[in-house]
N, C-alpha and C positions, 0 to 999 in steps of 0.2 A: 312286789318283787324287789328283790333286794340283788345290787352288782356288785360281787365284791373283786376289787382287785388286790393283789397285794403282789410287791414288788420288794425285789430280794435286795440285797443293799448292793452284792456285785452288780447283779442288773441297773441297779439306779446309778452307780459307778461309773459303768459303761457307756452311762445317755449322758451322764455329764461329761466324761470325758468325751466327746464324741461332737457332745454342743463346744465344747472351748475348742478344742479343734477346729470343727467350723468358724468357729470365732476368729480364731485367729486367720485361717484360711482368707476367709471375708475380708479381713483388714487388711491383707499381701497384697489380696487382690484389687482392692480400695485404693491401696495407696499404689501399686500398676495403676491401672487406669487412669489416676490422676497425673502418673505420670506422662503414660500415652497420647493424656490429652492436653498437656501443656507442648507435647513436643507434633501433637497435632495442630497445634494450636500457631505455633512458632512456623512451622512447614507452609500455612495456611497465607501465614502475615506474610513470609518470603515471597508465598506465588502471586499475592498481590500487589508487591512491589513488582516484582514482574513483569506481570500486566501492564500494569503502570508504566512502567519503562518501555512496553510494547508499543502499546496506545501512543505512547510520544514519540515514538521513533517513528511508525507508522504516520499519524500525523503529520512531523515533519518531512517523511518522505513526500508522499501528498501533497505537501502547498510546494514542496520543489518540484516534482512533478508537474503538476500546472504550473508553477510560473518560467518551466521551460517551454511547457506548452505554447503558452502566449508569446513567449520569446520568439520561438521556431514558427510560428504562427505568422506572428510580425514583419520577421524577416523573407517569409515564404511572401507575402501582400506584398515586399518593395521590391524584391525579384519578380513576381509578374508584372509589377509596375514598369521595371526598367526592360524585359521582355516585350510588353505592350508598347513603347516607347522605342524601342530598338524594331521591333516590327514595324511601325509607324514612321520609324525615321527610313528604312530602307524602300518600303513603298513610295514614299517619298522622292526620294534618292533614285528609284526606278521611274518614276515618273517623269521626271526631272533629267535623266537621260532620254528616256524615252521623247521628250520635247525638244531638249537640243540637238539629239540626231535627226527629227526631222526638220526644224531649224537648220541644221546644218546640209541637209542632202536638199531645201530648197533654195540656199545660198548658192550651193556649188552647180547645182541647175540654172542659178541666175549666172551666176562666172559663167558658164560653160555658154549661156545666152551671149554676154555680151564680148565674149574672147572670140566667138563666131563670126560676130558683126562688126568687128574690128577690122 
């Protein structure tokens, strides 16, 4: 069996011109691309700086965070402390009257004894 083809030179014309076309098409395209991805590229590096600047803001928010924490913390410990103290003083203080009013109402029972027998 024998295939013959044969092609007419307009027809071979047309596939060349057709393939350079594409050719060149290819290369616009090519060189897009590469431009989209330098400026993808550039976008990419920006949001990582970003990040970056996030992560450290973030961070530093955090360690102020806690060390207000402990701050407020601390301060919260001396104020019960002076509370505990301040309770303890007034129990105190209650007790303490509490003993010389009867100290004093057995005094004045003793006065009141001996201003009789006078």
């Amino acid at each position: 069996m024998q295939i013959a083809s044969t092609f007419s030179k307009e027809s071979l014309d047309k596939v060349i011109t057709q393939l350079d076309s594409l050719r060149v098409s290819y290369a616009e395209a090519l060189k897009d691309d590469k431009a989209d991805e330098a400026e993808a590229e550039a976008e990419y590096r920006h949001l990582l700086g970003e990040i970056q600047s996030t992560r450290t803001q973030v961070t530093s928010a955090l360690a102020e965070s806690r060390s207000t924490k402990k701050a407020k913390e601390a301060n919260r410990e001396v104020q019960y402390a002076k509370r505990d103290a301040a309770i303890e003083a007034s129990t105190t203080a209650a007790a303490n009257i509490a003993t010389r009013t009867e100290e004093a109402e057995v005094e004045k029972a003793q006065w009141g004894k001996e201003e009789s027998s006078l």
